[in-house]
PAKE-477248 format. One line per field, with one value per residue (C-alpha): x, y negated, z. Coordinates in nm, 4 decimals. Layout:
# PAKE-477248
c1 <- (X/...)
c2 <- (Y/...)
c3 <- (Z/...)
This chain:
# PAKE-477248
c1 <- (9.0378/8.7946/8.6816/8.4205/8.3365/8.1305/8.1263/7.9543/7.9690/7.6855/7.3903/7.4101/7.7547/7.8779/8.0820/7.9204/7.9291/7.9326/8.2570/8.4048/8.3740/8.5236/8.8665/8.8941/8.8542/9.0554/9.3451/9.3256/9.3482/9.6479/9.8443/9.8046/9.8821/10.1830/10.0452/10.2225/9.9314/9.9638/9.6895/9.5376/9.4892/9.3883/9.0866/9.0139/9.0124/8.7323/8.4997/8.5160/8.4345/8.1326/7.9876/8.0978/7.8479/7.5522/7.5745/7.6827/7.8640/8.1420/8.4990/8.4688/8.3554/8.7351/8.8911/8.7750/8.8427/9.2020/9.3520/9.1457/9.3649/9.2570/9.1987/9.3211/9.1591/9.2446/9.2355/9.1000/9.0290/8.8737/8.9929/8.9296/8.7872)
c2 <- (-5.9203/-5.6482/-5.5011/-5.3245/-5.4321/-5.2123/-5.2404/-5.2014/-5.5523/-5.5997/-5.8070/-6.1227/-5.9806/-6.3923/-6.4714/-6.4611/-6.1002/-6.4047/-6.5139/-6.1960/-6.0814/-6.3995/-6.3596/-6.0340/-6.1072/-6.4111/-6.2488/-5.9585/-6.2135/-6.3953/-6.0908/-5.9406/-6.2823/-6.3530/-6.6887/-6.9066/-7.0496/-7.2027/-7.0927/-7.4184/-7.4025/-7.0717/-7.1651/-7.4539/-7.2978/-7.0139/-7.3566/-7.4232/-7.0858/-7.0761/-7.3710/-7.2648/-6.9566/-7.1569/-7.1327/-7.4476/-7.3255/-7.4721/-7.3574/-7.3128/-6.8902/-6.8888/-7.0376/-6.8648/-6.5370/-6.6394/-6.7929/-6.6202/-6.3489/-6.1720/-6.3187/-6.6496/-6.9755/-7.1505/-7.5622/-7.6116/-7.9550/-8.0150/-8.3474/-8.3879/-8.1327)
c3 <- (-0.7343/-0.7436/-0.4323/-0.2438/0.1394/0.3989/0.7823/1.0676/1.2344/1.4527/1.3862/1.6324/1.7471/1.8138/1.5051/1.1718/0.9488/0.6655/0.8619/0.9605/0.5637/0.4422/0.6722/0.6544/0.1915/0.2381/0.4436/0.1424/-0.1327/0.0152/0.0731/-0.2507/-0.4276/-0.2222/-0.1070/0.1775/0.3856/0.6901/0.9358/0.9472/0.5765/0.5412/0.8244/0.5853/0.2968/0.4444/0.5482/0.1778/0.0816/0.3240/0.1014/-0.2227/-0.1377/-0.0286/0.3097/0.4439/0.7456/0.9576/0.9932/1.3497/1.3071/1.1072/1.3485/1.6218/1.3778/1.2740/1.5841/1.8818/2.1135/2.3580/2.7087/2.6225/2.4886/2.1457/2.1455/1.7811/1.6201/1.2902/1.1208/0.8747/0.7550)
């Protein structure tokens, strides 16, 4: 997939720009390949990408990203990953 990315998410905004980036290329990626993720794999799957890059976040930024609505709270465990 080639692409280009530019945005305007604010520095120290509370989630990761490294985070936001990776969802927003990661939701991309799986729509234009036709993949069937569940969400719990797809939030896995963005932790992995974090360290494949170098920079040896969590998943918790992904979560928070794929599963978070407004005014309400997600429960969101992380074994074993």
């Amino acid at each position: 997939m080639d692409c280009a990315v530019t945005g305007d998410i604010p520095v120290a905004a509370g989630l990761s720009s490294s985070s936001a980036v990776l969802v927003a290329v990661a939701h991309a990626a799986v729509a234009i390949n036709d993949f069937d993720l569940e969400p719990r794999q797809f939030v896995d799957l963005c932790g992995e990408g974090e360290w494949f890059v170098g920079s040896r976040g969590g998943a918790a930024d992904h979560a928070a990203i794929r599963f978070g609505r407004r005014g309400s709270i997600a429960h969101v465990r992380f074994f074993p990953f």
